[in-house]
C-alpha positions as a Markdown table, in Angstrom:
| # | Residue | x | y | z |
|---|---|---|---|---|
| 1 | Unk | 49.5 | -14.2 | 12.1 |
| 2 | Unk | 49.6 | -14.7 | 8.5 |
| 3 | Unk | 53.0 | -12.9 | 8.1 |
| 4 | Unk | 54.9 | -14.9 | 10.8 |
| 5 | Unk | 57.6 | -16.0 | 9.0 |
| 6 | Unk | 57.8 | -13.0 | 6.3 |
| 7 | Unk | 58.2 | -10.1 | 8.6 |
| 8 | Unk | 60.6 | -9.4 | 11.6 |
| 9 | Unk | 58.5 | -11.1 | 14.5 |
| 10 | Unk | 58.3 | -7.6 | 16.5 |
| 11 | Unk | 57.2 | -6.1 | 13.7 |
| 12 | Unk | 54.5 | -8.5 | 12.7 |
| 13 | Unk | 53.5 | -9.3 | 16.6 |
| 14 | Unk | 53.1 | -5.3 | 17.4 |
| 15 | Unk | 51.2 | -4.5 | 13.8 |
| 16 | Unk | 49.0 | -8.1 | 14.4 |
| 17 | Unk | 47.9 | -7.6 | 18.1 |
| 18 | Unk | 47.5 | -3.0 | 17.5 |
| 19 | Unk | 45.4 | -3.7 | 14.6 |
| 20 | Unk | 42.9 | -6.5 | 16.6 |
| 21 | Unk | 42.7 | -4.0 | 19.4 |
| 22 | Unk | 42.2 | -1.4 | 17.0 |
| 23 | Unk | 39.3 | -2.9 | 15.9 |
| 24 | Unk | 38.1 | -4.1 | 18.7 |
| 25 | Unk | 37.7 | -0.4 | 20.0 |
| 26 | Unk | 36.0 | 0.5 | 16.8 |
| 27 | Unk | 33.2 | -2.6 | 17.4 |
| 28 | Unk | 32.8 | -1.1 | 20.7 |
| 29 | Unk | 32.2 | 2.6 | 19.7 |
| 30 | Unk | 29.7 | 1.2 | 16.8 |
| 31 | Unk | 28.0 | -0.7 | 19.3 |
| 32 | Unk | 28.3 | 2.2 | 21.8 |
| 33 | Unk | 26.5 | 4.8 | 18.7 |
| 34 | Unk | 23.9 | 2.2 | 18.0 |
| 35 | Unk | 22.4 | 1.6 | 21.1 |
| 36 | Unk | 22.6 | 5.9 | 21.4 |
| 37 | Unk | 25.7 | 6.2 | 23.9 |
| 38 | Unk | 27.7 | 9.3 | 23.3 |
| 39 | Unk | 30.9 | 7.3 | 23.6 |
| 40 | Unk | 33.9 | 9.2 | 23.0 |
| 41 | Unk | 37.5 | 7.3 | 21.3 |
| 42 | Unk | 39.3 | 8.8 | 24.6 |
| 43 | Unk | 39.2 | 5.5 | 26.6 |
| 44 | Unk | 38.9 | 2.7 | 24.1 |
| 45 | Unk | 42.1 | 4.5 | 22.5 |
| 46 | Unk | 43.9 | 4.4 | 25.7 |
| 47 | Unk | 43.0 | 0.9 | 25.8 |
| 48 | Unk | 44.8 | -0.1 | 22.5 |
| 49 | Unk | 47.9 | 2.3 | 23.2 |
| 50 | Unk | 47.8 | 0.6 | 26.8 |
| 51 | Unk | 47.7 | -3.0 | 25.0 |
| 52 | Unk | 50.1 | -2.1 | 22.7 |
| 53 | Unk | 53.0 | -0.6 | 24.9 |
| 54 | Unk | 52.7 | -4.0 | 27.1 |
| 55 | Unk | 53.1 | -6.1 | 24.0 |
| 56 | Unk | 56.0 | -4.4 | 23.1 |
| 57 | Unk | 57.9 | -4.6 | 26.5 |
| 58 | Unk | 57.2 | -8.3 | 26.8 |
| 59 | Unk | 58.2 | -8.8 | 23.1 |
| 60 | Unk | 62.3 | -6.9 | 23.7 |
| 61 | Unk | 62.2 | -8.9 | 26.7 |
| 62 | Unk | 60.2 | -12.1 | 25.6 |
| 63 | Unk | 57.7 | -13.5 | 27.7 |
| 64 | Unk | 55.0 | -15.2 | 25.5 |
| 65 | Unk | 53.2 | -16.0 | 28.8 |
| 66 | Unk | 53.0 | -12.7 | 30.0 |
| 67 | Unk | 51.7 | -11.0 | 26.3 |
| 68 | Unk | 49.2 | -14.0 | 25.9 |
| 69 | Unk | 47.3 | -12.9 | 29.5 |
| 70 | Unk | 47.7 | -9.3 | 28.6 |
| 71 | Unk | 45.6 | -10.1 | 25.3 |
| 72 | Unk | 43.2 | -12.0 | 26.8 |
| 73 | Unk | 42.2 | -9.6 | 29.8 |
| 74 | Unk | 42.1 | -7.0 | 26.8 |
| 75 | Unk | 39.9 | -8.5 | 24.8 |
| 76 | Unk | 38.0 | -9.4 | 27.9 |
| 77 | Unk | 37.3 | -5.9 | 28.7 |
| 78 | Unk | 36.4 | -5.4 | 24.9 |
| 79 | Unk | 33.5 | -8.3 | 25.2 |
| 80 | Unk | 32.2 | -7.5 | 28.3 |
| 81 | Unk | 31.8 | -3.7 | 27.6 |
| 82 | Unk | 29.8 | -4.7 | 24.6 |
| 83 | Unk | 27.8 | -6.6 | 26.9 |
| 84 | Unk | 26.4 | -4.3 | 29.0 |
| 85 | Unk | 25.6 | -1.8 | 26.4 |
| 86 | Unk | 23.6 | -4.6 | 24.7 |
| 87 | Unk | 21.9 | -5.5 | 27.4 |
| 88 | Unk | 21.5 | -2.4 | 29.5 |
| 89 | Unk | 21.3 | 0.9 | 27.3 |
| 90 | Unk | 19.8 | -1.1 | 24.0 |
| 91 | Unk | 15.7 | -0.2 | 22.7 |
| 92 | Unk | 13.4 | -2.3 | 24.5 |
| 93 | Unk | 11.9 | -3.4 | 20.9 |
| 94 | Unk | 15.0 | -5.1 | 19.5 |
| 95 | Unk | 14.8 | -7.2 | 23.3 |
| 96 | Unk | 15.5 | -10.3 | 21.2 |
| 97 | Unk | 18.7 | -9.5 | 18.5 |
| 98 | Unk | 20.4 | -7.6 | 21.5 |
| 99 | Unk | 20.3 | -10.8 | 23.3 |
| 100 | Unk | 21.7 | -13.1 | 20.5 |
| 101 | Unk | 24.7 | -10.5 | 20.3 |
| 102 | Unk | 25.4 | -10.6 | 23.7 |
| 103 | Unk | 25.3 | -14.3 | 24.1 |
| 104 | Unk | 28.0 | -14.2 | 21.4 |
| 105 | Unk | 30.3 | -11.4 | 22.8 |
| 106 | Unk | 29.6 | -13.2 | 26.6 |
| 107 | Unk | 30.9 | -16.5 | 24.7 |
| 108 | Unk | 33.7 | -14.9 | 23.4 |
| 109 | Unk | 34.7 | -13.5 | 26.8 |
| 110 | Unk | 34.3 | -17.1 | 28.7 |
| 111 | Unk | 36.4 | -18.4 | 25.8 |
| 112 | Unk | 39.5 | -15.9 | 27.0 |
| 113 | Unk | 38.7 | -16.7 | 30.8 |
| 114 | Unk | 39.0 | -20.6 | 29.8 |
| 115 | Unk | 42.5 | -19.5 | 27.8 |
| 116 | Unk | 43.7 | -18.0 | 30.8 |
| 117 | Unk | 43.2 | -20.6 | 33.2 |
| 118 | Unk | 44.4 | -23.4 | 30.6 |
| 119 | Unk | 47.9 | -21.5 | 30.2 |
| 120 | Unk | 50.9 | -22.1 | 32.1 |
| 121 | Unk | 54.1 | -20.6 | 31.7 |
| 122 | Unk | 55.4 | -24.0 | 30.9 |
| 123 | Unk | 53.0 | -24.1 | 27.8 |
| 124 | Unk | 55.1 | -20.6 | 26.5 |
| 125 | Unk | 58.5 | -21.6 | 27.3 |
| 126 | Unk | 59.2 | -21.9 | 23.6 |
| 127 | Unk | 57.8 | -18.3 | 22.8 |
| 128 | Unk | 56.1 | -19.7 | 20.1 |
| 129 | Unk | 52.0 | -19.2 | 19.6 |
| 130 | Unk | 51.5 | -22.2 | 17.7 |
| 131 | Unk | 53.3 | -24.4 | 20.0 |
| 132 | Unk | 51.4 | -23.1 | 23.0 |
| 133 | Unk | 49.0 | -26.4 | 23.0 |
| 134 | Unk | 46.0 | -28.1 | 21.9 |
| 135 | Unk | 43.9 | -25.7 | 24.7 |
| 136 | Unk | 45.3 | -22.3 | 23.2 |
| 137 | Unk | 44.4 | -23.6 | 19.5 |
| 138 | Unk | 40.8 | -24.6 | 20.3 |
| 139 | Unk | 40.2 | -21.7 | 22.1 |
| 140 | Unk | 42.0 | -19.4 | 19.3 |
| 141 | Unk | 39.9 | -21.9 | 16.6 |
| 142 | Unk | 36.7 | -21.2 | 18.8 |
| 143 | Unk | 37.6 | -17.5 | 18.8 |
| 144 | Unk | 37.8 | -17.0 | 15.1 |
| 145 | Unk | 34.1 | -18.7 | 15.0 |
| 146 | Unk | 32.6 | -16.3 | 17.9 |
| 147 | Unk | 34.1 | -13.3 | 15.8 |
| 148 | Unk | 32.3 | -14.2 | 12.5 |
| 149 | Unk | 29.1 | -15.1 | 14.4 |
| 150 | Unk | 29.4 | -11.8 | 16.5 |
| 151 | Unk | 29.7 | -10.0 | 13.1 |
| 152 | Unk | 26.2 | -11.8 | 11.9 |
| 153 | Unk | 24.2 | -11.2 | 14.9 |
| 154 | Unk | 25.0 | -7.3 | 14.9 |
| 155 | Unk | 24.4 | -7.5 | 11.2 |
| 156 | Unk | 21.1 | -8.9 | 12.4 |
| 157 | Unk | 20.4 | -6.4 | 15.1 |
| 158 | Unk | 20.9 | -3.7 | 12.4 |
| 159 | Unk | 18.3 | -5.6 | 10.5 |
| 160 | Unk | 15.6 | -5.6 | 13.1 |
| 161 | Unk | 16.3 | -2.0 | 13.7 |
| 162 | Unk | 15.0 | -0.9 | 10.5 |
| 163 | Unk | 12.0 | -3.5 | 10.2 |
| 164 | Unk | 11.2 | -2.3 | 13.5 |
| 165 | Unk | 11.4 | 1.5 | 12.2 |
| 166 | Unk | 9.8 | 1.2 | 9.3 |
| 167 | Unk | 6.7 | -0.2 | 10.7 |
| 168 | Unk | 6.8 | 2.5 | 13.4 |
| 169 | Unk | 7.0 | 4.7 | 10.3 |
| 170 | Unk | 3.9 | 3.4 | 8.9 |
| 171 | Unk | 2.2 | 3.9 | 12.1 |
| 172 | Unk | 3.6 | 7.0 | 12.7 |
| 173 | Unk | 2.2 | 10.9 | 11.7 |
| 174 | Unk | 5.5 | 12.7 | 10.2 |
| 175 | Unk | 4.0 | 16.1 | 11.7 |
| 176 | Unk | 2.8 | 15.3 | 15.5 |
| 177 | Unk | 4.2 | 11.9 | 16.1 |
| 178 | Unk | 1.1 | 10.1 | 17.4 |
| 179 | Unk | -0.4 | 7.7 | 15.7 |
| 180 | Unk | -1.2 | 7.6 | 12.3 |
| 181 | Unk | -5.1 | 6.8 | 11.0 |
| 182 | Unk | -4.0 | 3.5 | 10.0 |
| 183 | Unk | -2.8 | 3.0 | 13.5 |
| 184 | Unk | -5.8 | 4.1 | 15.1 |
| 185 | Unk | -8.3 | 2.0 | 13.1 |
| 186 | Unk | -6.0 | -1.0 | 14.2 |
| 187 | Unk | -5.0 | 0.0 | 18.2 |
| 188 | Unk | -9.0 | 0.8 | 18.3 |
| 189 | Unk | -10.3 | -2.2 | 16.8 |
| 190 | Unk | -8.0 | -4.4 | 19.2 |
| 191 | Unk | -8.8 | -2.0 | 22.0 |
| 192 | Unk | -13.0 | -2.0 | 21.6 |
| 193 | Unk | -12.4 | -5.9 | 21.1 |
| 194 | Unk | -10.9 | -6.2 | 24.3 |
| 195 | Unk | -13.8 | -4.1 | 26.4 |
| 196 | Unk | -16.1 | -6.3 | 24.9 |
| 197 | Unk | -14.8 | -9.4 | 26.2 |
| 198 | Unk | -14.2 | -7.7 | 29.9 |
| 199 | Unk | -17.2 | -6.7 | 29.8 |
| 200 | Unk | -16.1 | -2.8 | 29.9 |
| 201 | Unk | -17.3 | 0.5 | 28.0 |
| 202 | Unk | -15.4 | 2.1 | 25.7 |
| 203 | Unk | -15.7 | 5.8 | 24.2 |
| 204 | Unk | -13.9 | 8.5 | 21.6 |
| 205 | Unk | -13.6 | 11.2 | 21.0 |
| 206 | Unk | -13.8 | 13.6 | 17.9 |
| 207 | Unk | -11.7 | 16.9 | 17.4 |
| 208 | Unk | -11.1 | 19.3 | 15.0 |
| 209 | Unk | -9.8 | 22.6 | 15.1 |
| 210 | Unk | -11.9 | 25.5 | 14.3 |
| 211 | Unk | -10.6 | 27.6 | 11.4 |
| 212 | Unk | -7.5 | 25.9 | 10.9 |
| 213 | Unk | -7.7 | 27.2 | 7.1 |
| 214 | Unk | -7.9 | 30.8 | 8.2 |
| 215 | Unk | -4.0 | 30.4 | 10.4 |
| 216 | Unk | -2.9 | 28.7 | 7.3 |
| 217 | Unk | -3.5 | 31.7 | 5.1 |
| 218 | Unk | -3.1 | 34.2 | 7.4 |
| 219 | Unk | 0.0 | 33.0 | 8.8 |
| 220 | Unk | 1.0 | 30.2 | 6.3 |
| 221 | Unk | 2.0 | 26.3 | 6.6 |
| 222 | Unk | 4.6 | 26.5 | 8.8 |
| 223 | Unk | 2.6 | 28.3 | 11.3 |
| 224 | Unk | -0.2 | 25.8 | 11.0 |
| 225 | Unk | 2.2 | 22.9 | 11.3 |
| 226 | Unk | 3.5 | 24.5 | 14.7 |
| 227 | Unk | 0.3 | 24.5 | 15.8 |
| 228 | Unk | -0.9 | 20.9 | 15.4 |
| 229 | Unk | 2.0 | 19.6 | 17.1 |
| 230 | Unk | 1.7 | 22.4 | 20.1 |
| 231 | Unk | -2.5 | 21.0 | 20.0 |
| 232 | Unk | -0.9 | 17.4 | 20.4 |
| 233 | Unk | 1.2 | 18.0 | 23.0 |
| 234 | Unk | -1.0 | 19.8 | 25.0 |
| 235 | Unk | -3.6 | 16.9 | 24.2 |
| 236 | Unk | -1.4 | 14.5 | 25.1 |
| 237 | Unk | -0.5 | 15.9 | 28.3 |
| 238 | Unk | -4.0 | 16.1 | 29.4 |
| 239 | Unk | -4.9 | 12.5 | 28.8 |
| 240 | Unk | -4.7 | 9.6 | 31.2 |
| 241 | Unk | -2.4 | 6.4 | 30.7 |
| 242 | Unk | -5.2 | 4.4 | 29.0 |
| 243 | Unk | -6.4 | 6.6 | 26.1 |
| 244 | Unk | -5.0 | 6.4 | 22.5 |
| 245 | Unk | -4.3 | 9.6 | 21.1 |
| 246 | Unk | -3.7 | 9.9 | 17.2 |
| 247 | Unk | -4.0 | 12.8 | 14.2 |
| 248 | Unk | -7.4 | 11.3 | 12.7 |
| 249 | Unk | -6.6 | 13.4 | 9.0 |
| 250 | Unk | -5.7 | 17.3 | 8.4 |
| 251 | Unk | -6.4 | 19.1 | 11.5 |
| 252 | Unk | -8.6 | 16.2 | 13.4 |
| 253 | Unk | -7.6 | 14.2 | 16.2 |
| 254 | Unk | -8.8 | 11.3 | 17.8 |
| 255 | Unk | -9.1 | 9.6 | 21.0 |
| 256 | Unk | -9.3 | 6.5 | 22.1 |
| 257 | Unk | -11.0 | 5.7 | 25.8 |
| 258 | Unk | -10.6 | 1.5 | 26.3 |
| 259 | Unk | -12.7 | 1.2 | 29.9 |
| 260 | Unk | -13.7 | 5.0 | 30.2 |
| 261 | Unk | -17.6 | 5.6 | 30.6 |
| 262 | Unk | -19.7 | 8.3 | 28.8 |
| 263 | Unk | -19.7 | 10.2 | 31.7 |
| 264 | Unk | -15.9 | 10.4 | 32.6 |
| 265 | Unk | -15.2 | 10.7 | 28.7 |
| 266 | Unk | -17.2 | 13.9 | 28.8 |
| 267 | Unk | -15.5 | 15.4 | 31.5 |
| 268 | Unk | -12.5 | 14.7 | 29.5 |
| 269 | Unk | -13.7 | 16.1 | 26.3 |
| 270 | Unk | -14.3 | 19.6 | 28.1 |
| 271 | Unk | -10.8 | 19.5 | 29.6 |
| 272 | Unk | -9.5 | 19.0 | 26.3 |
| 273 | Unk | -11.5 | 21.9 | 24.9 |
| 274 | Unk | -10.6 | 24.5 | 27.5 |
| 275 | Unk | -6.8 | 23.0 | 27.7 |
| 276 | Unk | -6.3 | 23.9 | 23.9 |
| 277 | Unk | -8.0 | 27.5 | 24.1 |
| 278 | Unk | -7.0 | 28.8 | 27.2 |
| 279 | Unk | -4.2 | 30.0 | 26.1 |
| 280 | Unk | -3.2 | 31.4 | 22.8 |
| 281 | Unk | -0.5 | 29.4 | 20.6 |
| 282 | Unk | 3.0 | 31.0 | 20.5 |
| 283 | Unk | 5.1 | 31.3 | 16.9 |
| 284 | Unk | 7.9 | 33.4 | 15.9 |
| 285 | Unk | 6.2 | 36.0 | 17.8 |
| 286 | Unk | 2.4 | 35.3 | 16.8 |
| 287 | Unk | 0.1 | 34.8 | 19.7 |
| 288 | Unk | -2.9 | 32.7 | 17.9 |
| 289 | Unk | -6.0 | 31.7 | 19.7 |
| 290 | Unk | -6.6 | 28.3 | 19.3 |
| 291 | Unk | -10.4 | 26.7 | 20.2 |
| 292 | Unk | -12.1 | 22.9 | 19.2 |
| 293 | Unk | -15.3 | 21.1 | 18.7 |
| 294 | Unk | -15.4 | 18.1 | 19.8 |
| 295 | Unk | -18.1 | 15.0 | 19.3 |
| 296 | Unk | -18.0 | 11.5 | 20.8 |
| 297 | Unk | -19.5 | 8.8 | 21.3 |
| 298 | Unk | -19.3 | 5.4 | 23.4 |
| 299 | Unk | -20.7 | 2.1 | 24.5 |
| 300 | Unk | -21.6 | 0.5 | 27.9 |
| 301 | Unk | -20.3 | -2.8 | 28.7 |
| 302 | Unk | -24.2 | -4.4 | 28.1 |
| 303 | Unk | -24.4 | -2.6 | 24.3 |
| 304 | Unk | -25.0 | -4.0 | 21.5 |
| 305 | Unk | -21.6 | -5.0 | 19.4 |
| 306 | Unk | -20.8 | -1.8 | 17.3 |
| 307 | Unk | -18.1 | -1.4 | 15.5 |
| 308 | Unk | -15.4 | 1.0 | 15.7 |
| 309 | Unk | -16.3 | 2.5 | 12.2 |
| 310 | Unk | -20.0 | 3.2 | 13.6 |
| 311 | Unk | -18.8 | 5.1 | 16.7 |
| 312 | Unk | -16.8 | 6.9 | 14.9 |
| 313 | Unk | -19.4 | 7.7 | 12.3 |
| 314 | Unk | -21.8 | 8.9 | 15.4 |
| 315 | Unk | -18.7 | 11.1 | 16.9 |
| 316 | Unk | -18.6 | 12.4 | 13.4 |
| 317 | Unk | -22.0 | 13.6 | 13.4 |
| 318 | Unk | -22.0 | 15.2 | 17.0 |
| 319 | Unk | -19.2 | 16.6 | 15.6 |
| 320 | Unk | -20.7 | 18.4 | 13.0 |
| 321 | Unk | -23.4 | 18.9 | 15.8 |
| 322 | Unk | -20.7 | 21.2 | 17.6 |
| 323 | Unk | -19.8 | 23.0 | 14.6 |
| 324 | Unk | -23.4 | 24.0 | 13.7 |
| 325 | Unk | -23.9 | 25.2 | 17.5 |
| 326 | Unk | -21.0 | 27.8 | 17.2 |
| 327 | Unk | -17.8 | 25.9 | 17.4 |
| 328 | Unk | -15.8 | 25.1 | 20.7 |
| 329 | Unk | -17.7 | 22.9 | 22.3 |
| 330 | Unk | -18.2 | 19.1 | 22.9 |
| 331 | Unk | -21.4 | 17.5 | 21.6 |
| 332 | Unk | -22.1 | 13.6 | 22.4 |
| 333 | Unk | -24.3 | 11.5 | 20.7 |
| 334 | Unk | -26.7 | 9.6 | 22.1 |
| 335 | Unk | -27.2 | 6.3 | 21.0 |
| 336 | Unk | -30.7 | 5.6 | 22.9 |
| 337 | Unk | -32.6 | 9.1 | 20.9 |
| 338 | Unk | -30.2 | 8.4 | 18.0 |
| 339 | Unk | -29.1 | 11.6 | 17.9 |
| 340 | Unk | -26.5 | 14.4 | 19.2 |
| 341 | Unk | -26.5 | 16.0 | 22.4 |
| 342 | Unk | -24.9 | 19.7 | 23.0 |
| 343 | Unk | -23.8 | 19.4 | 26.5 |
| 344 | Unk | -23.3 | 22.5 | 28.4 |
| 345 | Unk | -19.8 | 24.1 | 29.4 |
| 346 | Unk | -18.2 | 24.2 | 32.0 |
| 347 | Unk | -15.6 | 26.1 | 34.1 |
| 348 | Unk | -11.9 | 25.5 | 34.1 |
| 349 | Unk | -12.0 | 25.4 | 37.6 |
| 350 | Unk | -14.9 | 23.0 | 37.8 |
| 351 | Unk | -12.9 | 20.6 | 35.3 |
| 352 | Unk | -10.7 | 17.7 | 36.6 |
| 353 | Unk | -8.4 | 15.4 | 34.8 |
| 354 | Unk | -10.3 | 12.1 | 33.7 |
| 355 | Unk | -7.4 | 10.0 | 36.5 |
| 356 | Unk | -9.9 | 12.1 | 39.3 |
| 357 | Unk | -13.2 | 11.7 | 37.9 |
C-alpha cells in the first residue's frame, strides 16, 4: 500500500494483495506444523494463486467492490483455518496460549465479516481504497492491530511450549520415558498425601533386574538399554490406570499404588514378575532371559503417617530380602513383625491383573 502512487497501480495492487496471501498461507502451514498436522503447501498455494488470478481480472476490468469481498472471504478462510487447528488438533497442556491465539485470529475474522457487510458498491465507485470510508479504515486500522497481536500470542504459544517441555524434560527418563526419580519422589509424596486424607491405603513396589551387569558385558550398552525400555513397556502394560510407574535409578523401577491394598499390590507384584520373565527379550537377534526381584511395602488407611521415604526404605529392604532368597521373586515387608516376608509364587495362570483382583 506503501507504493501506491510510485508503482503502476496493477503492478503494486497484484504484488501487495499475492504477497499478504502469501504469507497468510505460510502462518497457516506454521501453525499447521506446530500443533503436529502434516499439512502439505498444495491447498493453501491454490488458495493464493486462486486470490491472485481474481484480483487481477477485477483490476483490467476495475471493480474495487468486487476485489475488496474477494480479499476479505480470503483472509476469512485463512483466520478460521488457524482456528480450528488451535483449538482442535493443539496439546492439551498449552489449553491456555492456544486460546489467546485463537481469540485473536477469531477477532480478525469477525473484523472481515463486519467489512463485508459495511461495504456497498457505492462506497467503491471511485476505485480508490482510501476513499472507501471511515468503516473500511477502522476495520483496515483494527486489522493491522489484530496482525501484530496475532504475531505476539503465537510468539507466546511458542514460549509455553518449551517451558512446558522442559519441565517434562526434568521429569522425564531420557532411556524409558517414565518418570524420572525426581518425579516420583514428587507424584508419590502428593499421591500418599492424598490417601491419607481419604482415608485410603497406599503401596509400592520395588524392582530391580537380576544381573543386569552380566547383559551389559556380555552383550554391551545398547543391548542393556533395549532392554529397560522393552522391561517398561511390558511393566507399563501390565499396570492399572491408577499406579505410577517410573525408572527408580540404573536398572530399578518403581511403582506407585495410590488406593491399592497389600493384598491386591501383591498379586500385582507377581504379575509383574512372571510378565517380565516369561518370555525372553528380543535384540538384533539375541533372545535374553529377563527375571526380577521385587520388594514392597504399604500402609492401611488407619496407619500411622509414614513417609514416602520410609516405605521405600522398607521396599528396599524386602528387596534385598528377594535377592538373598535367589532372585525372582517378590518379598513384602511387614510392618507389624518389622521385618520382610518371602511370599510364595504363584502360577501364571493363577495370576490376574490388579483391575480383577
Amino acid at each position: 500500500m506503501g507504493l501506491r502512487g510510485h508503482l503502476p497501480d496493477p503492478l503494486s495492487i497484484h504484488v501487495g494483495n499475492a504477497l499478504l496471501s502469501l504469507s497468510s498461507a505460510m502462518l497457516l502451514v506454521g501453525v499447521a506444523r506446530f500443533v503436529g498436522v502434516r499439512m502439505s503447501w498444495g491447498w493453501p498455494l491454490a488458495l493464493v494463486g486462486a486470490l491472485t488470478a481474481g484480483i487481477t481480472i477485477f483490476t483490467w476490468f476495475p471493480d474495487l467492490y468486487v476485489r475488496m469481498t474477494l480479499f476479505s472471504v480470503h483472509m476469512l478462510v485463512w483466520d478460521l483455518w488457524s482456528v480450528w487447528l488451535l483449538l482442535a488438533r493443539g496439546r492439551a497442556d498449552l489449553r491456555l496460549s492456544r486460546r489467546l491465539a485463537a481469540g485473536f485470529f477469531l477477532a480478525d475474522a469477525l473484523g472481515y465479516v463486519a467489512r463485508m457487510a459495511m461495504l456497498s458498491p457505492r462506497d467503491t465507485a471511485s476505485q480508490d481504497l482510501i476513499q472507501t470510508g471511515l468503516a473500511t479504515s477502522a476495520t483496515m486500522v483494527a486489522g493491522f492491530a489484530l496482525t501484530l497481536a496475532q504475531c505476539f500470542s503465537l510468539l507466546l504459544l511458542i514460549i509455553q511450549r518449551q517451558m512446558v517441555d522442559l519441565r517434562n524434560a526434568a521429569r522425564t527418563d531420557a532411556l524409558t520415558g517414565l518418570r524420572n526419580r525426581r518425579a516420583l519422589t514428587a507424584d508419590g509424596t502428593q499421591a500418599l498425601a492424598r490417601c491419607r486424607r481419604a482415608a485410603q491405603p497406599f503401596a509400592l513396589l520395588l524392582l530391580d533386574l537380576d544381573h543386569f551387569k552380566r547383559i551389559n558385558d556380555r552383550h554391551g550398552h545398547d543391548a542393556g538399554d533395549a532392554v529397560l525400555r522393552q522391561a517398561a513397556q511390558r511393566l507399563h502394560s501390565q499396570l492399572p490406570r491408577e499406579a505410577i510407574l517410573g525408572r527408580y535409578g540404573g536398572e530399578e523401577f518403581l511403582v506407585l499404588l495410590p488406593g491399592v491394598a497389600a493384598a491386591r499390590a501383591q498379586v500385582l507384584a507377581e504379575l509383574l514378575r512372571v510378565a517380565l520373565s516369561e518370555r525372553p527379550i528380543l535384540h538384533v537377534g539375541t533372545r535374553m532371559v529377563l527375571t526380577t526381584s521385587i520388594g514392597g511395602s504399604g500402609i492401611q488407611a488407619a496407619a500411622e503417617p509414614v513417609s514416602l521415604g520410609q516405605l521405600i526404605a522398607q521396599a528396599d529392604r524386602a528387596l534385598y530380602e528377594a535377592k538373598d532368597a535367589g532372585r525372582d521373586r517378590v518379598c513384602w515387608y511387614d510392618a507389624t513383625r518389622g521385618m520382610p516376608t518371602r511370599l510364595a509364587r504363584a502360577e501364571r495362570t493363577s495370576v490376574r491383573p490388579a483391575s480383577d483382583a
